[in-house]
N, C-alpha and C positions, 0 to 999 in steps of 0.2 A: 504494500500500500504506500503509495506516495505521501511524504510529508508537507510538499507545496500543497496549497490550495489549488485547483483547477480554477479559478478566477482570475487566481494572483501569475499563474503560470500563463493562462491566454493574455492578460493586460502586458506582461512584459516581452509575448510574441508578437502583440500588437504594437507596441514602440517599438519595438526590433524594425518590424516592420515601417513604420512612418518614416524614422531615423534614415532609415535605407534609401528610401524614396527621397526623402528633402536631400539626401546624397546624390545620390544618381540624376534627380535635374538640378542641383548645382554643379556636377562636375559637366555634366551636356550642355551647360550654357555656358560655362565658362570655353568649353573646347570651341563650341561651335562659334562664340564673340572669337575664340585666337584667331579660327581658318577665312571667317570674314575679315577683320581689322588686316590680315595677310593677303586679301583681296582673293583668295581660293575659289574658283569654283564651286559651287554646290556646298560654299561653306559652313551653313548651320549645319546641314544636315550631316555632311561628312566629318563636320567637326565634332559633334555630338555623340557621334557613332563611335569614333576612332576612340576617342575620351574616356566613356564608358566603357568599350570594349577595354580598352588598357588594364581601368579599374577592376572590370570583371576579372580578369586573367588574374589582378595580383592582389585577386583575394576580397576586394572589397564586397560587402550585401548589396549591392547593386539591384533594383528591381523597380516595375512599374507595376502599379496593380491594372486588373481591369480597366476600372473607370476610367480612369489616367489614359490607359492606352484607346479605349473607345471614344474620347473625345479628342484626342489627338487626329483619330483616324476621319474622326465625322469634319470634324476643322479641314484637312484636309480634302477631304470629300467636297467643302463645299468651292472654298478657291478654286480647285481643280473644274466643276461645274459651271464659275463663273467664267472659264476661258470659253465655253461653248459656244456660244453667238459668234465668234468670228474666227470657230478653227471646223467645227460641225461636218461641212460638205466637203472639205478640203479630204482629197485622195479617198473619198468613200469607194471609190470603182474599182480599186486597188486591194480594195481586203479582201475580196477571195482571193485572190490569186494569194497573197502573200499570207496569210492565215495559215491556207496548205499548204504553202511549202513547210511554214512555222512546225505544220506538225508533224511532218519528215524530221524538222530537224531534232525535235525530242530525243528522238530513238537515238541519235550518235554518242552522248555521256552514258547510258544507259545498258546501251551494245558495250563500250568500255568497260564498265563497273561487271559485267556480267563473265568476261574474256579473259580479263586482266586481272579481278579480283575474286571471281570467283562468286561475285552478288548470284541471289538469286534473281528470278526476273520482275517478280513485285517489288524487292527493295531499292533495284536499278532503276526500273521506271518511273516510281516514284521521288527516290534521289535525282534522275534526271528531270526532274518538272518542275521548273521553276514557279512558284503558287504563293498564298497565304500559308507560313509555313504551320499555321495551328491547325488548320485545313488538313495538308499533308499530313500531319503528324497521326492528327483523329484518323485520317484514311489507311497510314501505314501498323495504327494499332487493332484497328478491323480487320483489315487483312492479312495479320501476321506475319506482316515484312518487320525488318532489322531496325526501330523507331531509331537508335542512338545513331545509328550509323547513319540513319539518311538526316538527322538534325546534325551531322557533322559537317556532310555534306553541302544542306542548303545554307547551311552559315557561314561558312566558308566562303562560300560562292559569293552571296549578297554583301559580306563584308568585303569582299577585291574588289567587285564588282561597284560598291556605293565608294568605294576610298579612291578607285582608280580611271572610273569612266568617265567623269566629269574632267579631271585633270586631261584626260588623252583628247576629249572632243575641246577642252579651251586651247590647247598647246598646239592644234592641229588647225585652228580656224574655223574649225565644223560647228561647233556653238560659240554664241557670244562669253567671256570670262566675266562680264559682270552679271553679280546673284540678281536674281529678280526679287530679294525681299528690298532690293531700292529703285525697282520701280514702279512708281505708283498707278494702280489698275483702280483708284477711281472708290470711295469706300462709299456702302452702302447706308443710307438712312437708320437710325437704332429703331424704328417701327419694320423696315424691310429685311435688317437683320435677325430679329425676333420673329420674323415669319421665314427666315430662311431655316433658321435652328429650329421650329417646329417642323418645317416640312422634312426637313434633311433626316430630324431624329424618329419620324414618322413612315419615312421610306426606309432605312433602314431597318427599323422594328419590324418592318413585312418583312426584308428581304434575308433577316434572320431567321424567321419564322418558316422560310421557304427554304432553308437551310442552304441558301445562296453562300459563293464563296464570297472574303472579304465584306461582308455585309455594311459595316459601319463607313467604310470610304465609301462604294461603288453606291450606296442608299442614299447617300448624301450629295453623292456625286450627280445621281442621277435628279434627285428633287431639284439642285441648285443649278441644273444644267436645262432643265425644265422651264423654270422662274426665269434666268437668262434667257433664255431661247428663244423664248416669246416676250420679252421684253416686260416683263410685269414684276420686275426688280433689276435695277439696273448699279454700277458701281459690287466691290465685294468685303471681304473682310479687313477692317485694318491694317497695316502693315505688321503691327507688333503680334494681331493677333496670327498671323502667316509667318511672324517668326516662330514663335509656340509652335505652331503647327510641326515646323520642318526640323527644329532644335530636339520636340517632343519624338519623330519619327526616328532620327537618328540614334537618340536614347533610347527606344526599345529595340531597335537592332543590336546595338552594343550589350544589351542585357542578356542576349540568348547566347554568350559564353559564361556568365553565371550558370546557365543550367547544363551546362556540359562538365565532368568532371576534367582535371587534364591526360589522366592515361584515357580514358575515351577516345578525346581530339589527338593525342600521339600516334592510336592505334591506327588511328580513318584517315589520318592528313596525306597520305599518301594518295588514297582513292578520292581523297576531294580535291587536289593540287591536281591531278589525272586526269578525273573528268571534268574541273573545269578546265581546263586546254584543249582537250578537244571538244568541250561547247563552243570555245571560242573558235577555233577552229570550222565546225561546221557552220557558227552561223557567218562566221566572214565569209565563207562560200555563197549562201544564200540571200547576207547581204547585199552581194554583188550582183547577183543575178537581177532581183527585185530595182536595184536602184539602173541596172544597166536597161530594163524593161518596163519600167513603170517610171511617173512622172512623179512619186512620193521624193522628198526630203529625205537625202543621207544620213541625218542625223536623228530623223526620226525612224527609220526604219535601226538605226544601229540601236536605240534604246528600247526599241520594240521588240528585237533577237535578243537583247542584252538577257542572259541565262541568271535572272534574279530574280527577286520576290517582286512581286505586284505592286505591294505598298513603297516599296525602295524605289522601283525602277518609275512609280508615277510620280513620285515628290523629286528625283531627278527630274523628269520629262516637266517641272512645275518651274526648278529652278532654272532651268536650262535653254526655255522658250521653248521646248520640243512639244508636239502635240500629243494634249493628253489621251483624248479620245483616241487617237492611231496605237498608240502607246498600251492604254487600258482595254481596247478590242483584242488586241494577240495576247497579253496576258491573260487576260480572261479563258480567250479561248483556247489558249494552250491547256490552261489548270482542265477545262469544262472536258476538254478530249481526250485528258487522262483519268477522268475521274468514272465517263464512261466507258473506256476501254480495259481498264485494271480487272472490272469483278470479270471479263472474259479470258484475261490474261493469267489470273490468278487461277479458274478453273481448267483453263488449257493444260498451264506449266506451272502456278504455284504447288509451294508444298502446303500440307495441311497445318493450321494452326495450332496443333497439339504440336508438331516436329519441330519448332522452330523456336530457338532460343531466344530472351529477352535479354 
């Protein structure tokens, strides 16, 4: 029998808790204020990330809860919607075609993991699909794929991928180097923004219910792209509050090496250092093709392929000028085409759920 009180033991996991959190958005703001004042690309957010991430690795209680991160996401969600009205029609004609290729190029990190390391083909598949990695996660615990190994994986990935992609499209010409949290898109009335946070939090709440992936950006995204669309709110959030947003994004990225231990991440860095190369790899292939055949933006097609998380690669495509909507379609639809081809793939060639080790 325990001598603490079960009270006294939950209120002091609960400052554990708080403490942690006022940690981890101050260390995220301070990084993300460095890589801005350094004039960085994609500075809040890759500052934020980088920051945290560090802190995760050496030890600190690093973490965001829920709410935290669902209003980061919905914030998000709605900036991102206010770009709508005047990026919307631009390359629509273009996403079949480049959609499928998109999901050809799935299978290349996936075919690797399976060849090279021996993955089975639900944990490759999965590890190959760049998604909502909570999504992934839930999907790769249902189907009794390898969870640690493919959260090795997508972490890996989206943290090179949010530290380094910005930097290669500013040093290259291909995106502008100054952050879009200094240019001003125009702020919404506080009557319009109180109906943008009801609608936003209102489409989301369906589109969790629908058990939609990313629900909290892509529900927010969608209401506030809506409202813009049609012009029945015009201007969008703040600028400080679009810092939050992107400062907030980048801290939940960096937090998902808190939940990996380090012999975990020793054991997998091989197979994540692996396949992402040759993600990068096939999608520079496929890049090429699309921009050599279609009238889409190099830059946007390159953050489209970019083999990362949904939430990372749009708050990129946010800071970057890159189009969100182009950006959030092949995301989307890459996660939507693994998520229905897996329960096939798993009955084909998976092993059964009792065989497989946690």
């Amino acid at each position: 029998m325990s001598l603490i009180p079960t009270s006294f033991s939950a209120a002091v996991a609960d400052r554990a808790k708080i403490l942690g959190t006022i940690e981890t958005i101050v260390i995220g703001a301070a990084g993300g204020l460095l890589f801005l004042w350094l004039n960085l690309p994609g500075g809040l957010i890759s500052g934020a990330m980088a920051a945290v991430g560090i802190a995760a690795l050496a030890g600190r209680p690093v973490t965001m809860p829920p709410i935290l991160t669902q209003t980061v996401l919905v914030l998000l969600g709605i900036t991102l919607g206010s770009l709508v009205s005047r990026q919307l029609i631009q390359h629509m004609s273009a996403y079949p075609l480049t959609i499928g290729l998109l999901a050809l190029a799935t299978f290349g990190s996936s075919f690797y993991l399976q060849r090279v390391h021996g993955w089975d083909q639900t944990s490759a598949l999965l590890a190959g699909s760049p998604g909502a990695l909570s999504q992934i996660t839930m999907l790769a615990a249902e189907k009794g794929a390898d969870v640690a190994a493919i959260a090795v994986v997508q972490t890996m990935r989206v943290i090179i991928l949010t530290a380094t992609l910005p930097l290669l499209l500013a040093f290259t010409g291909i995106a502008p180097s100054a952050p879009m949290e200094l240019i001003s898109l125009g702020v919404a009335s506080p009557l319009e923004l109180a109906v943008l946070a009801a609608a936003a939090i209102a489409v989301a709440l369906l589109l969790r219910l629908a058990k939609f992936p990313a629900s909290w950006m892509f529900g927010a995204m969608i209401a506030s792209a809506v409202l813009h669309g049609t012009s029945l709110i015009e201007g969008g959030l703040p600028p400080w509050m679009r810092g939050v947003a992107l400062v907030g994004i980048g801290a939940v990225i960096g937090t998902r090496f808190a939940r990996i231990s380090k012999s975990t991440l020793l054991s997998h860095i091989n197979a994540g250092l692996g396949s992402f190369a040759v993600a990068i790899v096939i999608s520079a292939i496929f890049v090429t093709v699309i921009v050599l055949s279609t009238p889409v933006r190099f830059a946007d097609v390159v953050v489209a392929f970019a083999p990362g998380a949904m939430d990372a690669m749009l708050a990129l495509a946010l800071t970057l000028h890159i189009d969100p909507i182009f950006v959030g379609a092949h995301h989307l639809s890459r996660f939507v085409f693994v998520s229905i081809t897996t329960p096939g793939i798993v009955h084909l060639f998976g092993r059964p759920q009792e065989d497989v080790d946690d």
